[in-house]
PyMOL Python script that loads the backbone (N, CA, C, O; Angstrom):
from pymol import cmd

cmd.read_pdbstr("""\
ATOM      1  N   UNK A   1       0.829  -1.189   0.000  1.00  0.00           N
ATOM      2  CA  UNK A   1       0.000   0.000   0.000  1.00  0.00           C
ATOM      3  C   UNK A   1       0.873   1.252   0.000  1.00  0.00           C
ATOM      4  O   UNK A   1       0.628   2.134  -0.823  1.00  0.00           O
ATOM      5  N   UNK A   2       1.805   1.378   0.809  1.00  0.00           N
ATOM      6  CA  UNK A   2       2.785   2.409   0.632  1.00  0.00           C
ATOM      7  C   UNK A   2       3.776   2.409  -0.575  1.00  0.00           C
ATOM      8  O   UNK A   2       4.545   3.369  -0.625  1.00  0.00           O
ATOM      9  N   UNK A   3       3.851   1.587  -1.424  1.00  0.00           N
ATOM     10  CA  UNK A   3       4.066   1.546  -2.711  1.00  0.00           C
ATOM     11  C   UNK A   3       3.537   2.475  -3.508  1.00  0.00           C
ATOM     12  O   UNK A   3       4.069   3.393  -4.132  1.00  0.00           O
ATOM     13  N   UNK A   4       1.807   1.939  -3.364  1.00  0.00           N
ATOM     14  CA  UNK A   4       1.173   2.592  -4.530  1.00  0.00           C
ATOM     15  C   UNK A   4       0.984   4.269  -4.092  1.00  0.00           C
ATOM     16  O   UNK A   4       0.502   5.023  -4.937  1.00  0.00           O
ATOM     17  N   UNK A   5       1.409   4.846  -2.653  1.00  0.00           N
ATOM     18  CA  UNK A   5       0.857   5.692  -2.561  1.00  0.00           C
ATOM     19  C   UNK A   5       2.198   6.448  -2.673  1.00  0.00           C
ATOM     20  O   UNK A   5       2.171   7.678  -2.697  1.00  0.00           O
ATOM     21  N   UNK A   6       2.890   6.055  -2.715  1.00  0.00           N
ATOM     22  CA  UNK A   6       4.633   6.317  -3.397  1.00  0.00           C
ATOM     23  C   UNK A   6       4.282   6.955  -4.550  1.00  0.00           C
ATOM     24  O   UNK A   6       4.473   8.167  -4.649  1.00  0.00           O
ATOM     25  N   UNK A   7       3.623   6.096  -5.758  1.00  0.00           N
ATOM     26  CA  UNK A   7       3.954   5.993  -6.804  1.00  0.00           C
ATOM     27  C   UNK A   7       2.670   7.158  -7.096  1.00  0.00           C
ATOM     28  O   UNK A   7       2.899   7.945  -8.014  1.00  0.00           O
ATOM     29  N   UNK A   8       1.503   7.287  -6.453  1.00  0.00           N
ATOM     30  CA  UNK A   8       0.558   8.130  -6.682  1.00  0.00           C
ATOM     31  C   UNK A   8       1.287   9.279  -6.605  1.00  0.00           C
ATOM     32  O   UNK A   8       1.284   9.981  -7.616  1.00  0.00           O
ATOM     33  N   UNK A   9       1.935   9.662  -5.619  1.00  0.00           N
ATOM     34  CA  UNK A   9       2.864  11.215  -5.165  1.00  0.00           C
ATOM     35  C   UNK A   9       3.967  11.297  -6.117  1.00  0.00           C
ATOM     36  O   UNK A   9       4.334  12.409  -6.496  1.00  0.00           O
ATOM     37  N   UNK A  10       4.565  10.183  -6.565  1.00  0.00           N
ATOM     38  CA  UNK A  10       5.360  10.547  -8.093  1.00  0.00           C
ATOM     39  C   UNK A  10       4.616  11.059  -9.278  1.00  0.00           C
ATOM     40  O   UNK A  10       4.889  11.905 -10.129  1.00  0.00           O
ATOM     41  N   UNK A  11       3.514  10.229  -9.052  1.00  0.00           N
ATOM     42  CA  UNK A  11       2.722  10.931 -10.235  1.00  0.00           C
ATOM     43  C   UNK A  11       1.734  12.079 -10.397  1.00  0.00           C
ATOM     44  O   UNK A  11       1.180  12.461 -11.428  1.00  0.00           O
ATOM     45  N   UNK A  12       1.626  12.594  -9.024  1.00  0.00           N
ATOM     46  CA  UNK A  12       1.587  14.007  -9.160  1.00  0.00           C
ATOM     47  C   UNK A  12       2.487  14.859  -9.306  1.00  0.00           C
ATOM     48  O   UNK A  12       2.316  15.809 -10.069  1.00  0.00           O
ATOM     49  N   UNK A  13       3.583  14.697  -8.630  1.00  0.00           N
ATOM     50  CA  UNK A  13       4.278  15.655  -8.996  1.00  0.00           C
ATOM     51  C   UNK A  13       4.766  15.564  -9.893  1.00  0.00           C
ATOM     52  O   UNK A  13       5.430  16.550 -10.211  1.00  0.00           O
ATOM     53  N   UNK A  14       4.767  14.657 -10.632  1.00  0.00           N
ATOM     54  CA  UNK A  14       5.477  14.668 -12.094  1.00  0.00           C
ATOM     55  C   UNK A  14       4.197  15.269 -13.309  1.00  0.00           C
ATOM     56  O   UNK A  14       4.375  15.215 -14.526  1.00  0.00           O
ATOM     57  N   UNK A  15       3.347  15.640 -12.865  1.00  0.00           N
ATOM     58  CA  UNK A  15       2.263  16.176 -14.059  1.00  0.00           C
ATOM     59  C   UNK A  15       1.977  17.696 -13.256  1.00  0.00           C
ATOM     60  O   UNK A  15       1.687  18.477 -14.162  1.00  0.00           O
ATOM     61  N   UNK A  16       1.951  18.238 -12.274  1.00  0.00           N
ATOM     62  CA  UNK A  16       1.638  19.576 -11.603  1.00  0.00           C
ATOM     63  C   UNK A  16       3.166  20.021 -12.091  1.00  0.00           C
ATOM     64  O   UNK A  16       3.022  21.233 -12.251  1.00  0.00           O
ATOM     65  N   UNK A  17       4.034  19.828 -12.294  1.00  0.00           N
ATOM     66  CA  UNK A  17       5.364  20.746 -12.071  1.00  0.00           C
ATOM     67  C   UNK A  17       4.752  22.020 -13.375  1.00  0.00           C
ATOM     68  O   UNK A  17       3.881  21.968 -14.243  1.00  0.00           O
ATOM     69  N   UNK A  18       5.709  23.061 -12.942  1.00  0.00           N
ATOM     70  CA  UNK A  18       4.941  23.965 -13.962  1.00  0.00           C
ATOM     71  C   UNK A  18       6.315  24.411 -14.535  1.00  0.00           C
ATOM     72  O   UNK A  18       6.625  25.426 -13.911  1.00  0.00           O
ATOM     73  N   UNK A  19       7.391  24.069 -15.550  1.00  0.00           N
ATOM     74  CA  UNK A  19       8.126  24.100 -16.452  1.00  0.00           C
ATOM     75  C   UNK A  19       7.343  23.350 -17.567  1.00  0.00           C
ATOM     76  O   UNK A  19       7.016  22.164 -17.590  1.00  0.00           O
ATOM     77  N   UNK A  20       7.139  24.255 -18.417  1.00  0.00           N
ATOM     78  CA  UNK A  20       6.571  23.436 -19.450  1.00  0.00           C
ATOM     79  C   UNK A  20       7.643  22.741 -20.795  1.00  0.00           C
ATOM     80  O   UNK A  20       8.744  23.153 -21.160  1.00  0.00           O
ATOM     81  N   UNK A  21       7.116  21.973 -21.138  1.00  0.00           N
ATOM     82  CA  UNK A  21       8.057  20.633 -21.801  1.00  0.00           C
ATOM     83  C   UNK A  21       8.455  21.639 -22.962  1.00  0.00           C
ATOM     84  O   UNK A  21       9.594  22.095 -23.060  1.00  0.00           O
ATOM     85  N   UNK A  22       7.055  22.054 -24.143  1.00  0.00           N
ATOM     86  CA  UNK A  22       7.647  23.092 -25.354  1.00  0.00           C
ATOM     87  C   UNK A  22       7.601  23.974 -25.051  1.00  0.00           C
ATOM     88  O   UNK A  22       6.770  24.214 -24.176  1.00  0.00           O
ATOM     89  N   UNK A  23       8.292  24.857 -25.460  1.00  0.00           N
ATOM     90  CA  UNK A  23       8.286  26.428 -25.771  1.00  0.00           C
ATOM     91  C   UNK A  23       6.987  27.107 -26.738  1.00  0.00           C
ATOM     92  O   UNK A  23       6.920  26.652 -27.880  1.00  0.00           O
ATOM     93  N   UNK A  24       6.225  27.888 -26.450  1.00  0.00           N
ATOM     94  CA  UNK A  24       5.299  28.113 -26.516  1.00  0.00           C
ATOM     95  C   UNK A  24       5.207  29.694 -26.721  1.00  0.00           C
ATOM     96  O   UNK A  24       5.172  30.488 -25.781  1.00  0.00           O
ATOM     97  N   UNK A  25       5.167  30.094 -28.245  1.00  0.00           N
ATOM     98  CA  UNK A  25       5.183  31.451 -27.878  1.00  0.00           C
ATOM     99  C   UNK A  25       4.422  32.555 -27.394  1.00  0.00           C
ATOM    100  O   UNK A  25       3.221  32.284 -27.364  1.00  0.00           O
ATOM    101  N   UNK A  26       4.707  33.725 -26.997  1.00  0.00           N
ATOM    102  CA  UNK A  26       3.815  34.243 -26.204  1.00  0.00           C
ATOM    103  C   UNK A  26       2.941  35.473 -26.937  1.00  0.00           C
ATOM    104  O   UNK A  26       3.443  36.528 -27.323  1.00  0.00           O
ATOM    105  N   UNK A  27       1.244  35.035 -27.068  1.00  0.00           N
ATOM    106  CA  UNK A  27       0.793  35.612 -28.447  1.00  0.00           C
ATOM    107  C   UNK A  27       0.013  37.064 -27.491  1.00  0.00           C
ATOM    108  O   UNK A  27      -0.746  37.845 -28.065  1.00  0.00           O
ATOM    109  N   UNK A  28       0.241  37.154 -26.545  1.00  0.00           N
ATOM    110  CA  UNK A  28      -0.328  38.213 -25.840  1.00  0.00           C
ATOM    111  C   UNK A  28      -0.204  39.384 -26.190  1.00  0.00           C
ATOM    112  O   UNK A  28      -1.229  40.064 -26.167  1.00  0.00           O
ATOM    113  N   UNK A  29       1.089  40.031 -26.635  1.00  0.00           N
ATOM    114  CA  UNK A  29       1.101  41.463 -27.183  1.00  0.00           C
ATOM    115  C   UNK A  29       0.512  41.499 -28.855  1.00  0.00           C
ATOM    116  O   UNK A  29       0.594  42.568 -29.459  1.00  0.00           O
ATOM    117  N   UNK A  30       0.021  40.482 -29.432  1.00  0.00           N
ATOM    118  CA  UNK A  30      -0.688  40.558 -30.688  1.00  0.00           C
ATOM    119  C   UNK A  30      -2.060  40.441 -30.307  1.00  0.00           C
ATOM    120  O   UNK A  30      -2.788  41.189 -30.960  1.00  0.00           O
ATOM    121  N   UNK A  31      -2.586  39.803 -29.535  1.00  0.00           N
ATOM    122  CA  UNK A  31      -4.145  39.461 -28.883  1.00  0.00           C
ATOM    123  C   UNK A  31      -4.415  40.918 -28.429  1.00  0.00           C
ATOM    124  O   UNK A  31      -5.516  41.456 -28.551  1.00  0.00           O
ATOM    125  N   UNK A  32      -3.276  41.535 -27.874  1.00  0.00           N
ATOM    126  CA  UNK A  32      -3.774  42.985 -27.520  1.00  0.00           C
ATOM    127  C   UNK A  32      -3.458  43.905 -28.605  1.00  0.00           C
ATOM    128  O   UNK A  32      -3.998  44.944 -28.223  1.00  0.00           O
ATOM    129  N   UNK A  33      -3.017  44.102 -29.507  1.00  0.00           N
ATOM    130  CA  UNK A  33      -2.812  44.973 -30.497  1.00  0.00           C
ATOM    131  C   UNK A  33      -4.359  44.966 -31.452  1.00  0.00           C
ATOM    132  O   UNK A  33      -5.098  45.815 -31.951  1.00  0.00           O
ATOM    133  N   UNK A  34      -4.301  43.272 -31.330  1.00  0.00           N
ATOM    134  CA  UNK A  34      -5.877  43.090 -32.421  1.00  0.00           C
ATOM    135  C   UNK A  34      -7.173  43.797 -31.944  1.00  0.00           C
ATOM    136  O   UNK A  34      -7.918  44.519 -32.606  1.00  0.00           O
ATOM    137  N   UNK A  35      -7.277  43.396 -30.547  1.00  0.00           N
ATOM    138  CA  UNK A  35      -8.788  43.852 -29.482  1.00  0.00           C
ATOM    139  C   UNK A  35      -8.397  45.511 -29.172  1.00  0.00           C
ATOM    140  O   UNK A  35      -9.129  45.933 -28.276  1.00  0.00           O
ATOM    141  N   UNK A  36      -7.722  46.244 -29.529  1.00  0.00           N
ATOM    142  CA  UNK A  36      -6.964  47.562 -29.003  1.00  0.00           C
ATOM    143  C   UNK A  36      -7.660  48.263 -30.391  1.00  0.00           C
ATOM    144  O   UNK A  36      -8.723  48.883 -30.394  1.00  0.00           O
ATOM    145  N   UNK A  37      -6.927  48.045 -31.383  1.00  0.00           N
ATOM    146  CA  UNK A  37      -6.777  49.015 -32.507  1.00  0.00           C
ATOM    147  C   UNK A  37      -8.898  49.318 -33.088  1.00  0.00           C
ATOM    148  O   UNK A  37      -9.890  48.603 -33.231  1.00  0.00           O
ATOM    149  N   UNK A  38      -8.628  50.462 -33.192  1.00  0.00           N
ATOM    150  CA  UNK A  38     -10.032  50.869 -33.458  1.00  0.00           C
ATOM    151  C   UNK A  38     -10.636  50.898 -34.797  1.00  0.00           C
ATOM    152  O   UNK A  38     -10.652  51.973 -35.396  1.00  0.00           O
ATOM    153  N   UNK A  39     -11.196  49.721 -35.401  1.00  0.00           N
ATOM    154  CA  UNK A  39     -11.234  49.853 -36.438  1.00  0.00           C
ATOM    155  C   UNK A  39     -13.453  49.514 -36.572  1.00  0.00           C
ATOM    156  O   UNK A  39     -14.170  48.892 -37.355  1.00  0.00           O
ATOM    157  N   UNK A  40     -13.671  50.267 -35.452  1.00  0.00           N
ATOM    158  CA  UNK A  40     -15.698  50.195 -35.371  1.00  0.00           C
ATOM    159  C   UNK A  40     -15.823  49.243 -35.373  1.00  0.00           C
ATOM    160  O   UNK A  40     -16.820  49.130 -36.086  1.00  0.00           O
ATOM    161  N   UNK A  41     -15.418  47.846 -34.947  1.00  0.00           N
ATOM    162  CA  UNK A  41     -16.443  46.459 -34.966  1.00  0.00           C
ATOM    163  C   UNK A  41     -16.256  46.912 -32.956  1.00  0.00           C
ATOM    164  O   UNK A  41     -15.695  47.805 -32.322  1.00  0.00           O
ATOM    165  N   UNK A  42     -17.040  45.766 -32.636  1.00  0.00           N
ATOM    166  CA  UNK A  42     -17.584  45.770 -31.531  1.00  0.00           C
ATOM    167  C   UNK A  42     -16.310  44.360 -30.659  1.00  0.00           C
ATOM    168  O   UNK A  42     -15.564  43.508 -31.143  1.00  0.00           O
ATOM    169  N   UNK A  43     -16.651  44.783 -29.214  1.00  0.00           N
ATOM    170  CA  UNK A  43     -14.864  43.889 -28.815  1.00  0.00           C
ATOM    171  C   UNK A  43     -15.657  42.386 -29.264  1.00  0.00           C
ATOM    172  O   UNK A  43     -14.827  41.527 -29.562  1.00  0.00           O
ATOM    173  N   UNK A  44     -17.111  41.918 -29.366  1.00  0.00           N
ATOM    174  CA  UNK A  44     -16.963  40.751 -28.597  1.00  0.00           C
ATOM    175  C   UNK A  44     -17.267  39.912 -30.428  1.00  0.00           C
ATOM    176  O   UNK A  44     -17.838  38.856 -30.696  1.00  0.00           O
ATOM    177  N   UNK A  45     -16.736  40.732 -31.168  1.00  0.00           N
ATOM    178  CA  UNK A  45     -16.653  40.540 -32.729  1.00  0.00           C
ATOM    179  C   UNK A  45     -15.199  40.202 -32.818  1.00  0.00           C
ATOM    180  O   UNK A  45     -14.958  39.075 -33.252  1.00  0.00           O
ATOM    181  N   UNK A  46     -14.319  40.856 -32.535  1.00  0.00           N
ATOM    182  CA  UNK A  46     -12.986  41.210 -33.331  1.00  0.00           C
ATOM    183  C   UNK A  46     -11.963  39.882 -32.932  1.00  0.00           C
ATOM    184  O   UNK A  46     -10.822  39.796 -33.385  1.00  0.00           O
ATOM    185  N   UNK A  47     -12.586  38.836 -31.980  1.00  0.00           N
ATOM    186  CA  UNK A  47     -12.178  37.576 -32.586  1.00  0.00           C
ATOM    187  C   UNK A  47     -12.134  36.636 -33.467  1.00  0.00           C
ATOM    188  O   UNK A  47     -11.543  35.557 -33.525  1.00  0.00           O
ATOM    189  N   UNK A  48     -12.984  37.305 -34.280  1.00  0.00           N
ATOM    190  CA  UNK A  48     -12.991  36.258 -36.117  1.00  0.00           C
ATOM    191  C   UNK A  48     -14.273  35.559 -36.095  1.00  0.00           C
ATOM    192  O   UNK A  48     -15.123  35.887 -35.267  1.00  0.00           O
ATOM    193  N   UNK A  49     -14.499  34.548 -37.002  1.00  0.00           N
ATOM    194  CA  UNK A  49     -15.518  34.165 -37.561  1.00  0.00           C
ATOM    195  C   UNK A  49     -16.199  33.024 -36.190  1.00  0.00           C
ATOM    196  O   UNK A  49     -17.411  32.934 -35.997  1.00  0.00           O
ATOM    197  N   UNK A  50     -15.194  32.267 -35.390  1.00  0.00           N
ATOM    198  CA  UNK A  50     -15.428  31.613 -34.130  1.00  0.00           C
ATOM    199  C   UNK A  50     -15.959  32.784 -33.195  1.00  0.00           C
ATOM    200  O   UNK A  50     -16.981  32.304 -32.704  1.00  0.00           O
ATOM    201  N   UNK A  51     -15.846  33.696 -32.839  1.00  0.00           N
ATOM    202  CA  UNK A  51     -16.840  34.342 -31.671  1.00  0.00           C
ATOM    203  C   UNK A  51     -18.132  35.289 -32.473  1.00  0.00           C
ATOM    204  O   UNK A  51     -18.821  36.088 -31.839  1.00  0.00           O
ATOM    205  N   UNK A  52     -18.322  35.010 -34.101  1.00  0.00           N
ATOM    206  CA  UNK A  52     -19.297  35.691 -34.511  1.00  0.00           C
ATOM    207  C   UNK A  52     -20.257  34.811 -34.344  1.00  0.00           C
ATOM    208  O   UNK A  52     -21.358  35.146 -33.906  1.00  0.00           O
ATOM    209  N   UNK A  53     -19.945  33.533 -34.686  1.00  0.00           N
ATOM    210  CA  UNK A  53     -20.977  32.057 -35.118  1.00  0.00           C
ATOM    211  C   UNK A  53     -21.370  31.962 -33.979  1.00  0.00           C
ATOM    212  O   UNK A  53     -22.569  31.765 -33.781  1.00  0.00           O
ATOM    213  N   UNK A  54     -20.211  32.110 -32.611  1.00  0.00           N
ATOM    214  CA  UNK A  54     -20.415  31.821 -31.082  1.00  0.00           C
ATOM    215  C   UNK A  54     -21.769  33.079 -30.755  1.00  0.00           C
ATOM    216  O   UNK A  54     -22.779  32.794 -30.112  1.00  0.00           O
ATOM    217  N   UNK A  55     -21.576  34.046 -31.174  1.00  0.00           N
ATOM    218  CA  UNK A  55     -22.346  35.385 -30.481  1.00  0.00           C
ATOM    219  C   UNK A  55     -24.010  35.304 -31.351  1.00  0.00           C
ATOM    220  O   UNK A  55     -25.064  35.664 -30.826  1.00  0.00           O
ATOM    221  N   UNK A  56     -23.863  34.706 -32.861  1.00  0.00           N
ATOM    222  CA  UNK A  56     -25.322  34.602 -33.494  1.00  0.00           C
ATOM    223  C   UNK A  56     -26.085  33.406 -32.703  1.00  0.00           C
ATOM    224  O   UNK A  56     -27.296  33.311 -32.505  1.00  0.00           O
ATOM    225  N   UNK A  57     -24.618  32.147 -32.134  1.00  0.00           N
ATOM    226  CA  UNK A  57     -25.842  31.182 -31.734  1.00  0.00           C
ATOM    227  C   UNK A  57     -26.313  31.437 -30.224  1.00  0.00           C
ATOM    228  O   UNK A  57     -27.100  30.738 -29.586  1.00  0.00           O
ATOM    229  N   UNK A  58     -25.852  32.250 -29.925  1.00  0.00           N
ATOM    230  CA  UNK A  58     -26.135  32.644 -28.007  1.00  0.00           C
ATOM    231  C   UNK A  58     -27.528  33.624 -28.690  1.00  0.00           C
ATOM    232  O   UNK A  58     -28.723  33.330 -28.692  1.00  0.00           O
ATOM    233  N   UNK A  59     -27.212  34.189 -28.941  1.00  0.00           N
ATOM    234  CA  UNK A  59     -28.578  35.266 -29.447  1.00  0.00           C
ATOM    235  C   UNK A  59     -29.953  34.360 -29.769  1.00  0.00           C
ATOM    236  O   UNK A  59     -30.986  34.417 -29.102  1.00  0.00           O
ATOM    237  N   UNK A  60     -29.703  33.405 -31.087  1.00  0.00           N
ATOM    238  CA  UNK A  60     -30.733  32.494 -31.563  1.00  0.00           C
ATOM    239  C   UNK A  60     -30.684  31.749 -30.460  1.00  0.00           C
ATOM    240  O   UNK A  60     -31.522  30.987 -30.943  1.00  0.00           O
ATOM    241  N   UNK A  61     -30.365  31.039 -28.914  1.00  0.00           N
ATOM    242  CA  UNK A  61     -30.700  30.555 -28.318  1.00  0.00           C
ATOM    243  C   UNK A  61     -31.897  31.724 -27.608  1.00  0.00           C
ATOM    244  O   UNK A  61     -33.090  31.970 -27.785  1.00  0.00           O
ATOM    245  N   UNK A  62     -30.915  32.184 -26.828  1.00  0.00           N
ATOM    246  CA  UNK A  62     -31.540  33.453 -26.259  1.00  0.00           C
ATOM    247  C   UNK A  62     -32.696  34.294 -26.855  1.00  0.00           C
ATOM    248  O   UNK A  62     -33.035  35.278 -26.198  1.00  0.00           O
ATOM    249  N   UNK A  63     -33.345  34.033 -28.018  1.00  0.00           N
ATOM    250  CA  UNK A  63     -34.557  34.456 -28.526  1.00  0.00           C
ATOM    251  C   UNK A  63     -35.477  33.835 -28.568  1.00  0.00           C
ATOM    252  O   UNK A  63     -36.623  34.249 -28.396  1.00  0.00           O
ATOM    253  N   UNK A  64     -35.008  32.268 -28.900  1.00  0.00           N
ATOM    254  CA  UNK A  64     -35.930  30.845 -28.833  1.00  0.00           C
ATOM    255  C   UNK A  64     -36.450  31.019 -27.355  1.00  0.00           C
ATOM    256  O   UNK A  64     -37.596  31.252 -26.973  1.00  0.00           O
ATOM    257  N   UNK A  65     -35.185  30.824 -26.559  1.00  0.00           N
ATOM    258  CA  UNK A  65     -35.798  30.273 -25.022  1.00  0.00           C
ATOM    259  C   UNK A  65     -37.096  31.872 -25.064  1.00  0.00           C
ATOM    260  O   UNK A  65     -38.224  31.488 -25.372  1.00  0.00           O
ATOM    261  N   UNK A  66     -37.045  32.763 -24.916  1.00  0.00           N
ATOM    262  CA  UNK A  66     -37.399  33.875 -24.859  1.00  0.00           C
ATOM    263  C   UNK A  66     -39.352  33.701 -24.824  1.00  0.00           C
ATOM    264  O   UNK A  66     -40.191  33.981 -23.967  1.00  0.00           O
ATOM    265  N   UNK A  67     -39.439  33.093 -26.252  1.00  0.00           N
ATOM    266  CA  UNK A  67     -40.339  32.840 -27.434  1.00  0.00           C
ATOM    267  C   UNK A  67     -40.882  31.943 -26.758  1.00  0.00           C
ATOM    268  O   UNK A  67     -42.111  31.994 -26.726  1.00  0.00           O
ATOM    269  N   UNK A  68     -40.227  30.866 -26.022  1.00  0.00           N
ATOM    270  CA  UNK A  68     -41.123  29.734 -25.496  1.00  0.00           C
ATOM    271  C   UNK A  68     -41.828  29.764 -23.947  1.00  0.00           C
ATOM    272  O   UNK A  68     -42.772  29.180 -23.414  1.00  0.00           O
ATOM    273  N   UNK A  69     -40.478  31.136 -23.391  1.00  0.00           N
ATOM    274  CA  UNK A  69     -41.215  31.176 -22.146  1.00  0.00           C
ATOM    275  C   UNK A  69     -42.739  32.016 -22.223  1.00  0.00           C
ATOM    276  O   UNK A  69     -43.644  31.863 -21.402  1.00  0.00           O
ATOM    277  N   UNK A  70     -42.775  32.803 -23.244  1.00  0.00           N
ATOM    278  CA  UNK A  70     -43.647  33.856 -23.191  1.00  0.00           C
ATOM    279  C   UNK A  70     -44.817  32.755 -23.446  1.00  0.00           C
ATOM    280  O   UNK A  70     -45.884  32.936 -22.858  1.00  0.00           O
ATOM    281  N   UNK A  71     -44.674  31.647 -24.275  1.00  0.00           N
ATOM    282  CA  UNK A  71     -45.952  30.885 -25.184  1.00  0.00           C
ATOM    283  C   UNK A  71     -45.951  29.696 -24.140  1.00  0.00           C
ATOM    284  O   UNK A  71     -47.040  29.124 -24.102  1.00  0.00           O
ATOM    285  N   UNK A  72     -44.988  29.185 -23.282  1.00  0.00           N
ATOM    286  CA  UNK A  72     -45.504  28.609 -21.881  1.00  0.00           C
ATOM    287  C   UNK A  72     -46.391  29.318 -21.166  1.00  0.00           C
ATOM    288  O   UNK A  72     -47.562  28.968 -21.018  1.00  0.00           O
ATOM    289  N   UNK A  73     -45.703  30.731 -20.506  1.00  0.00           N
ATOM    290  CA  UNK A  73     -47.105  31.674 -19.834  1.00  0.00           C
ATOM    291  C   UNK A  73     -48.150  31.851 -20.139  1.00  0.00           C
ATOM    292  O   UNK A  73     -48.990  31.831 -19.240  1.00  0.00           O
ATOM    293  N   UNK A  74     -48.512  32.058 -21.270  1.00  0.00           N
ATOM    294  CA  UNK A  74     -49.849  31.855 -21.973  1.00  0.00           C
ATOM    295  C   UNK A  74     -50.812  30.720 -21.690  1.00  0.00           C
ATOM    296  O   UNK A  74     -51.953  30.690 -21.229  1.00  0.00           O
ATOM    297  N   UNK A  75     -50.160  30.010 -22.023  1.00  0.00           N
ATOM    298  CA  UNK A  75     -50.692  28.407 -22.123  1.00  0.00           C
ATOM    299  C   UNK A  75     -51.044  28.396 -20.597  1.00  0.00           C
ATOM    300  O   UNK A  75     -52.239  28.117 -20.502  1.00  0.00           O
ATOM    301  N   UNK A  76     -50.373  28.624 -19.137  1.00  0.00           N
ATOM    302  CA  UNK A  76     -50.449  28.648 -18.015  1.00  0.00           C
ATOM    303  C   UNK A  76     -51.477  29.328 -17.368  1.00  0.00           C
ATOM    304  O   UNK A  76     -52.015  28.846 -16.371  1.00  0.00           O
ATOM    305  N   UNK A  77     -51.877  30.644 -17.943  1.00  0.00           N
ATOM    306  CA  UNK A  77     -52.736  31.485 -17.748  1.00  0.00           C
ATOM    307  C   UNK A  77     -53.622  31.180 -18.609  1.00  0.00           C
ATOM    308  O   UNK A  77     -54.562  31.077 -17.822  1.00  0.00           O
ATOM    309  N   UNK A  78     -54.044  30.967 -19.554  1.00  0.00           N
ATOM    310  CA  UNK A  78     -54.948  30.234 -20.091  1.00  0.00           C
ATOM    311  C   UNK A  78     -55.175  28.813 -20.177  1.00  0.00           C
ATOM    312  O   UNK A  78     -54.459  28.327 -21.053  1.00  0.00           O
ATOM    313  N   UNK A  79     -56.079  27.760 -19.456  1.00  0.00           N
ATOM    314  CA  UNK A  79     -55.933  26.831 -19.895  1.00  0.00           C
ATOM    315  C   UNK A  79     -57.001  26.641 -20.615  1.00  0.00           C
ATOM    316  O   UNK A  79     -57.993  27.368 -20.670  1.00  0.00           O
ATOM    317  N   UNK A  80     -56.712  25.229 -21.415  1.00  0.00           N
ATOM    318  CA  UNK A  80     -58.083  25.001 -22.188  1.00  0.00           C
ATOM    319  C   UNK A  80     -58.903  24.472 -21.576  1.00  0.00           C
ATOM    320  O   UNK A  80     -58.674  23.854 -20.536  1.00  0.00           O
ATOM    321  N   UNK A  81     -60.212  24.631 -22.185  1.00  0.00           N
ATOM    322  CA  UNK A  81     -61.411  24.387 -21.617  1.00  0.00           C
ATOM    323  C   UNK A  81     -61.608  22.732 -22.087  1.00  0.00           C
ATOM    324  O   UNK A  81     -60.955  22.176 -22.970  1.00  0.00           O
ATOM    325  N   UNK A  82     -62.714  22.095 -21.225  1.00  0.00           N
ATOM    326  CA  UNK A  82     -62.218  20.745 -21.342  1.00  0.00           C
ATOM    327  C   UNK A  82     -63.852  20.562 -22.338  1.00  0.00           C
ATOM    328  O   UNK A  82     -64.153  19.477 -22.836  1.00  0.00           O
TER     329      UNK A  82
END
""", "prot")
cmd.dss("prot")
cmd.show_as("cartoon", "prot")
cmd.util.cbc("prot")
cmd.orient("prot")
């Protein structure tokens, strides 16, 4: 049992250490040059075609749910007659 719990504490610390294995470059002063420079789109646009598709389908959720709560209430406050 003190084996495995040996080998558990090797194997954390061998995956938490924080030197990372590749080199990885650091894209932060371009991520801020892009979201910075003023060119009239809106911030939560100027990540590309992935946060436009992301922002139309939050909206088309967010209009559906909207649409169904209003036509649940209805239905709630009105029921049908039997």
């Amino acid at each position: 049992m003190f084996r495995q719990l040996m080998g558990l504490r090797h194997l954390s610390n061998r995956t938490l250490t924080t030197s990372a294995r590749k080199q990885v470059d650091n894209k932060i002063k371009e991520k801020q040059k892009l979201f910075q420079e003023d060119n009239g789109m809106p911030i939560h646009l100027k990540g590309g075609v992935k946060d436009a598709v992301l922002y139309r389908a939050t909206m088309a959720l967010t209009v559906f749910g909207s649409a169904f709560v209003v036509y649940e209430l209805f239905g709630a406050a009105m029921p049908k007659k039997p």
